[in-house]
C-alpha positions as CSV (number, residue, x, y, z in Angstrom):
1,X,14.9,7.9,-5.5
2,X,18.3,6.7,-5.2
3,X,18.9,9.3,-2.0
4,X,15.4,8.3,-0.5
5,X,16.9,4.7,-0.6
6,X,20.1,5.5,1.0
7,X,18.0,7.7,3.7
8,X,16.3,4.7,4.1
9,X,19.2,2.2,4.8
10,X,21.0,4.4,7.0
11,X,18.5,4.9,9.5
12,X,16.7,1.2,8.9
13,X,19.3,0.1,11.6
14,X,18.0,3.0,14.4
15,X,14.5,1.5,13.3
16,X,14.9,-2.0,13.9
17,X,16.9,-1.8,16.3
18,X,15.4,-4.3,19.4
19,X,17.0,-1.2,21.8
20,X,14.4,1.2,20.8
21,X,12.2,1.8,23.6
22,X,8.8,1.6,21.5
23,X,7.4,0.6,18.7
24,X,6.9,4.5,17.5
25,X,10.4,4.9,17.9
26,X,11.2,1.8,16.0
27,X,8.5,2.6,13.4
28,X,9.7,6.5,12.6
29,X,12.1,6.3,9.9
30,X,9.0,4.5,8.0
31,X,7.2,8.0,7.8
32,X,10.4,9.3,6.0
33,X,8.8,7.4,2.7
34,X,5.1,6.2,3.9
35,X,4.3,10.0,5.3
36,X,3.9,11.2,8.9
37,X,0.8,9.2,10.2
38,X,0.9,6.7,7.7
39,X,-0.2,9.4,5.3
40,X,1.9,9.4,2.2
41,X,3.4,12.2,0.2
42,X,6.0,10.1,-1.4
43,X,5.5,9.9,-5.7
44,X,4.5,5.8,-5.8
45,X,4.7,5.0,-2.2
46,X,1.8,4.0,-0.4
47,X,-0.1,5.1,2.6
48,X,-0.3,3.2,5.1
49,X,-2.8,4.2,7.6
50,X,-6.2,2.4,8.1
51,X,-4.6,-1.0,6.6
52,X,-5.2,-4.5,8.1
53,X,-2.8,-5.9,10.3
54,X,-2.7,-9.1,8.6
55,X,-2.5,-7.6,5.1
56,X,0.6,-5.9,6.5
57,X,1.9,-9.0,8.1
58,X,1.9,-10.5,4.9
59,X,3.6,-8.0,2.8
60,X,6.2,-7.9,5.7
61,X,6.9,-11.2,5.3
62,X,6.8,-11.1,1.5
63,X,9.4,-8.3,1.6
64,X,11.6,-10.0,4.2
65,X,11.6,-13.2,2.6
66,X,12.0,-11.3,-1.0
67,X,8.6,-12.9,-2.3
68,X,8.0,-9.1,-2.9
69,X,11.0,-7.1,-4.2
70,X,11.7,-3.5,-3.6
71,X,15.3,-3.3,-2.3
72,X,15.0,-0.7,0.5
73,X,11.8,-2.6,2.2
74,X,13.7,-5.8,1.4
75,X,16.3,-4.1,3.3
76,X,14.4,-2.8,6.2
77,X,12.4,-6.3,7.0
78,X,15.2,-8.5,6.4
79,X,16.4,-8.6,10.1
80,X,13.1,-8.6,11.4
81,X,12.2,-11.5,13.6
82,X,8.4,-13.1,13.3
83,X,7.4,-11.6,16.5
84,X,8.5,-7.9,15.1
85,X,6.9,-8.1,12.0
86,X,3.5,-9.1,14.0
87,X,4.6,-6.2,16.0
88,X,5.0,-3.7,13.2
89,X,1.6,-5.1,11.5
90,X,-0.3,-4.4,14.8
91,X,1.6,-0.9,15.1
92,X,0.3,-0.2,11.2
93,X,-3.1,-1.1,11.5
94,X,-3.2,2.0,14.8
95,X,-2.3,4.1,12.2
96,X,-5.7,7.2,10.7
97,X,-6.7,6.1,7.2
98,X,-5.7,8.7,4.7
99,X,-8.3,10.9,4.2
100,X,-9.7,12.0,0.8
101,X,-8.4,14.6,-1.4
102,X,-10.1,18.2,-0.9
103,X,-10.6,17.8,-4.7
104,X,-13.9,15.7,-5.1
105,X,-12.6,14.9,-8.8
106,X,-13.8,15.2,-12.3
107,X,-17.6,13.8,-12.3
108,X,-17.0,11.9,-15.2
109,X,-14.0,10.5,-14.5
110,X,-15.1,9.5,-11.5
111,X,-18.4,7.8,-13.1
112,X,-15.8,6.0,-15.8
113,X,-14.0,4.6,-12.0
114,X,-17.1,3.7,-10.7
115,X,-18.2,1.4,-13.3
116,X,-15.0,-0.2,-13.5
117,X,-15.0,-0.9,-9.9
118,X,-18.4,-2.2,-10.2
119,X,-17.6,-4.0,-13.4
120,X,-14.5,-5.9,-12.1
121,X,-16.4,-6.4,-8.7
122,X,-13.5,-4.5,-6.5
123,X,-16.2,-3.9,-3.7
124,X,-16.2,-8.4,-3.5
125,X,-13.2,-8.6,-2.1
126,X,-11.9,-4.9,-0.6
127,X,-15.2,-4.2,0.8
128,X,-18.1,-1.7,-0.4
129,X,-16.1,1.1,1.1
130,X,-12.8,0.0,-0.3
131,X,-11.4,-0.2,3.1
132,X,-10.3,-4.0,3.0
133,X,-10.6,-6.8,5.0
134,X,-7.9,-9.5,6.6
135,X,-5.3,-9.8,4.0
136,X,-7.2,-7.7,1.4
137,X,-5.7,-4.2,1.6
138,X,-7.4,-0.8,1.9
139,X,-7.3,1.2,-1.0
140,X,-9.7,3.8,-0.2
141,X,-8.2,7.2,-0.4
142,X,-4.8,5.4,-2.0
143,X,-2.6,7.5,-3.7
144,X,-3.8,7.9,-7.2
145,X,0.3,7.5,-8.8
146,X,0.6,4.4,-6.7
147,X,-2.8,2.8,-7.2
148,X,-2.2,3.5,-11.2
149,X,1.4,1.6,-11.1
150,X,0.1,-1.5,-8.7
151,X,-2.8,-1.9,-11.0
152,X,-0.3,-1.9,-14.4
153,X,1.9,-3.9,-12.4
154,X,-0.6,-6.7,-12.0
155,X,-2.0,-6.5,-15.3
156,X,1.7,-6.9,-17.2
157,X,2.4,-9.5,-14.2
158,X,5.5,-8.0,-13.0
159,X,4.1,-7.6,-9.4
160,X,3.1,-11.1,-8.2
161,X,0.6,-11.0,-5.1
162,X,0.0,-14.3,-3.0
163,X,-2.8,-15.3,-5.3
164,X,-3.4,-14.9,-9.2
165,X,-6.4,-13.2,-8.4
166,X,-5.2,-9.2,-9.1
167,X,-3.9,-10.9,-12.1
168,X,-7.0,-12.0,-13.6
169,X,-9.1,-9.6,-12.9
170,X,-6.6,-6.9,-14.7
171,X,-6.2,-8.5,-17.6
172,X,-9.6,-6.9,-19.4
173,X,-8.7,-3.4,-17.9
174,X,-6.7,-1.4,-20.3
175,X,-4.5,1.9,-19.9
176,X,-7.0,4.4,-19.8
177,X,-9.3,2.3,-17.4
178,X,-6.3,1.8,-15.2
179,X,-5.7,5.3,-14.8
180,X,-9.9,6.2,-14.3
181,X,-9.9,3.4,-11.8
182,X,-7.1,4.6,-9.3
183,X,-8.6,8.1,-9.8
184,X,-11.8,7.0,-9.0
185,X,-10.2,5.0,-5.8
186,X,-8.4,7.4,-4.8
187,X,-11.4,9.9,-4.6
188,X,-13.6,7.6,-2.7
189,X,-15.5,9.7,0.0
Protein backbone atom coordinates (compact mmCIF):
# COMPACT_ATOMS: atom_id res chain seq x y z
CA UNK A 1 0.00 0.00 0.00
CA UNK A 2 2.61 2.38 1.08
CA UNK A 3 4.44 2.00 -2.62
CA UNK A 4 0.91 2.38 -4.39
CA UNK A 5 0.72 5.71 -2.45
CA UNK A 6 4.03 6.99 -3.33
CA UNK A 7 3.23 5.78 -7.11
CA UNK A 8 0.49 7.80 -6.68
CA UNK A 9 2.03 11.11 -5.48
CA UNK A 10 4.75 11.15 -7.90
CA UNK A 11 2.74 11.07 -10.88
CA UNK A 12 -0.38 13.08 -9.24
CA UNK A 13 1.58 16.21 -10.48
CA UNK A 14 1.82 14.85 -14.48
CA UNK A 15 -2.11 14.23 -13.76
CA UNK A 16 -3.22 17.49 -12.66
CA UNK A 17 -1.12 19.25 -14.37
CA UNK A 18 -3.36 22.15 -16.38
CA UNK A 19 -0.53 21.45 -19.36
CA UNK A 20 -1.90 18.07 -20.18
CA UNK A 21 -3.45 18.21 -23.38
CA UNK A 22 -6.78 16.18 -22.40
CA UNK A 23 -8.56 15.14 -19.79
CA UNK A 24 -7.49 11.27 -20.60
CA UNK A 25 -4.15 12.38 -20.24
CA UNK A 26 -4.73 14.18 -17.06
CA UNK A 27 -7.05 11.34 -15.74
CA UNK A 28 -4.33 8.22 -16.49
CA UNK A 29 -2.38 7.92 -13.41
CA UNK A 30 -6.02 7.40 -11.76
CA UNK A 31 -6.14 3.81 -13.58
CA UNK A 32 -2.87 3.02 -11.73
CA UNK A 33 -5.30 2.38 -8.47
CA UNK A 34 -9.11 2.64 -9.94
CA UNK A 35 -8.11 -0.01 -12.97
CA UNK A 36 -7.77 0.67 -16.71
CA UNK A 37 -11.34 1.81 -17.75
CA UNK A 38 -12.43 2.64 -14.40
CA UNK A 39 -12.44 -1.12 -13.86
CA UNK A 40 -10.67 -1.92 -10.55
CA UNK A 41 -8.28 -4.55 -9.66
CA UNK A 42 -6.90 -2.78 -6.69
CA UNK A 43 -7.60 -4.85 -3.04
CA UNK A 44 -10.24 -2.02 -1.39
CA UNK A 45 -10.21 0.43 -4.14
CA UNK A 46 -13.16 1.10 -6.00
CA UNK A 47 -14.28 1.06 -9.64
CA UNK A 48 -15.15 3.76 -11.01
CA UNK A 49 -16.90 3.30 -14.24
CA UNK A 50 -20.66 3.84 -14.78
CA UNK A 51 -20.78 6.37 -11.62
CA UNK A 52 -22.71 9.60 -11.58
CA UNK A 53 -21.04 12.64 -12.27
CA UNK A 54 -22.38 14.45 -9.44
CA UNK A 55 -21.74 11.60 -6.97
CA UNK A 56 -18.18 12.04 -8.13
CA UNK A 57 -18.21 15.75 -7.91
CA UNK A 58 -18.97 15.34 -4.49
CA UNK A 59 -16.53 12.90 -3.28
CA UNK A 60 -13.93 15.10 -5.19
CA UNK A 61 -14.75 17.81 -3.28
CA UNK A 62 -14.96 15.86 -0.07
CA UNK A 63 -11.43 14.62 -0.65
CA UNK A 64 -10.06 17.97 -1.71
CA UNK A 65 -11.48 19.82 1.07
CA UNK A 66 -10.52 16.60 3.47
CA UNK A 67 -14.30 16.06 4.44
CA UNK A 68 -13.28 12.53 3.28
CA UNK A 69 -9.77 11.32 4.31
CA UNK A 70 -7.55 9.03 2.40
CA UNK A 71 -4.14 10.71 2.09
CA UNK A 72 -3.16 9.91 -1.56
CA UNK A 73 -6.83 11.09 -3.02
CA UNK A 74 -6.51 13.95 -0.50
CA UNK A 75 -3.31 14.47 -2.24
CA UNK A 76 -4.36 14.21 -5.78
CA UNK A 77 -7.57 16.68 -5.51
CA UNK A 78 -6.02 19.08 -3.31
CA UNK A 79 -4.80 21.38 -6.17
CA UNK A 80 -7.71 20.88 -8.19
CA UNK A 81 -9.62 23.99 -9.00
CA UNK A 82 -13.74 23.80 -9.12
CA UNK A 83 -13.86 23.84 -12.76
CA UNK A 84 -11.39 20.61 -12.80
CA UNK A 85 -13.12 18.68 -10.44
CA UNK A 86 -16.50 19.26 -12.56
CA UNK A 87 -14.16 18.28 -15.30
CA UNK A 88 -12.84 15.09 -13.85
CA UNK A 89 -16.65 14.10 -12.60
CA UNK A 90 -17.91 14.56 -16.25
CA UNK A 91 -14.67 12.55 -17.52
CA UNK A 92 -15.75 9.66 -14.76
CA UNK A 93 -19.24 9.35 -15.44
CA UNK A 94 -17.78 8.46 -19.62
CA UNK A 95 -16.22 5.75 -18.07
CA UNK A 96 -18.03 1.41 -18.92
CA UNK A 97 -19.61 0.25 -15.67
CA UNK A 98 -17.77 -2.75 -14.36
CA UNK A 99 -19.22 -5.62 -15.46
CA UNK A 100 -20.14 -8.63 -13.37
CA UNK A 101 -17.99 -11.38 -12.22
CA UNK A 102 -17.96 -14.55 -14.59
CA UNK A 103 -18.84 -16.31 -11.21
CA UNK A 104 -22.70 -16.01 -10.87
CA UNK A 105 -22.02 -16.71 -6.93
CA UNK A 106 -23.18 -19.08 -4.30
CA UNK A 107 -27.23 -19.28 -4.63
CA UNK A 108 -27.63 -18.97 -1.23
CA UNK A 109 -25.52 -16.46 -0.41
CA UNK A 110 -26.70 -14.59 -2.94
CA UNK A 111 -30.50 -15.11 -1.59
CA UNK A 112 -29.08 -14.14 2.11
CA UNK A 113 -27.88 -10.53 -0.10
CA UNK A 114 -30.98 -10.20 -1.60
CA UNK A 115 -33.09 -10.02 1.28
CA UNK A 116 -30.84 -7.73 2.96
CA UNK A 117 -30.94 -5.43 0.10
CA UNK A 118 -34.60 -5.74 0.09
CA UNK A 119 -34.82 -5.58 3.89
CA UNK A 120 -32.72 -2.31 4.26
CA UNK A 121 -34.44 -0.94 1.09
CA UNK A 122 -31.02 -0.35 -0.90
CA UNK A 123 -32.98 -0.40 -4.31
CA UNK A 124 -34.92 3.27 -2.62
CA UNK A 125 -32.21 5.17 -2.98
CA UNK A 126 -29.39 3.42 -5.51
CA UNK A 127 -32.01 2.38 -7.84
CA UNK A 128 -33.60 -1.22 -8.62
CA UNK A 129 -30.55 -2.03 -10.58
CA UNK A 130 -28.10 -0.72 -8.04
CA UNK A 131 -26.75 1.65 -10.57
CA UNK A 132 -27.39 4.98 -8.62
CA UNK A 133 -28.69 8.11 -9.22
CA UNK A 134 -27.34 12.03 -8.79
CA UNK A 135 -25.23 11.85 -5.79
CA UNK A 136 -26.15 8.25 -4.90
CA UNK A 137 -23.34 6.07 -6.13
CA UNK A 138 -23.42 2.96 -8.31
CA UNK A 139 -22.65 -0.08 -6.58
CA UNK A 140 -23.70 -2.62 -9.01
CA UNK A 141 -20.92 -4.95 -9.87
CA UNK A 142 -18.69 -3.09 -6.93
CA UNK A 143 -15.87 -4.85 -5.78
CA UNK A 144 -17.00 -7.28 -3.20
CA UNK A 145 -13.54 -6.33 -0.61
CA UNK A 146 -14.50 -2.69 -1.01
CA UNK A 147 -18.20 -2.81 -0.77
CA UNK A 148 -17.59 -5.09 2.59
CA UNK A 149 -15.08 -2.34 4.20
CA UNK A 150 -17.48 0.86 3.15
CA UNK A 151 -20.42 -0.94 4.55
CA UNK A 152 -18.31 -1.75 8.14
CA UNK A 153 -17.10 1.62 7.74
CA UNK A 154 -20.50 3.17 8.05
CA UNK A 155 -21.85 0.95 10.48
CA UNK A 156 -18.75 1.64 13.21
CA UNK A 157 -19.05 5.41 11.84
CA UNK A 158 -15.59 5.87 11.00
CA UNK A 159 -16.50 6.83 7.31
CA UNK A 160 -18.84 9.78 7.50
CA UNK A 161 -20.85 10.43 4.09
CA UNK A 162 -22.74 13.85 3.49
CA UNK A 163 -25.78 12.60 5.29
CA UNK A 164 -26.34 10.13 8.33
CA UNK A 165 -28.32 8.15 6.20
CA UNK A 166 -25.55 4.99 5.34
CA UNK A 167 -25.29 5.38 9.04
CA UNK A 168 -28.61 4.43 10.10
CA UNK A 169 -29.47 2.11 7.94
CA UNK A 170 -26.16 -0.07 8.93
CA UNK A 171 -26.60 -0.08 12.21
CA UNK A 172 -29.09 -3.37 12.29
CA UNK A 173 -26.70 -5.12 9.72
CA UNK A 174 -24.17 -7.24 11.52
CA UNK A 175 -20.80 -8.88 10.24
CA UNK A 176 -21.98 -11.70 8.55
CA UNK A 177 -24.85 -9.73 6.72
CA UNK A 178 -22.24 -7.14 5.76
CA UNK A 179 -20.19 -9.57 4.08
CA UNK A 180 -23.59 -11.44 2.21
CA UNK A 181 -24.60 -8.00 1.20
CA UNK A 182 -21.46 -6.85 -0.75
CA UNK A 183 -21.33 -10.38 -2.17
CA UNK A 184 -24.70 -10.24 -3.19
CA UNK A 185 -23.88 -6.45 -4.77
CA UNK A 186 -21.18 -7.30 -6.16
CA UNK A 187 -22.87 -10.20 -8.12
CA UNK A 188 -25.71 -8.15 -9.40
CA UNK A 189 -26.44 -9.29 -13.09
Amino acid sequence: MRYLALAILTFAPVALSANAETIQERAAPCFACHGEHGTSETENTPSLGGQQAPYALIQLFMFREKLRTFEPMNEMAKPLTDDDLRTFSDFIATLPKPAPPADAGDPARMARGQALAQQNRCNTCHNTDFSGKENVPRIANQREDYLAKTLAEYKDNSRHGYDATMADVMQTVNKGQIADLAYYIARVR
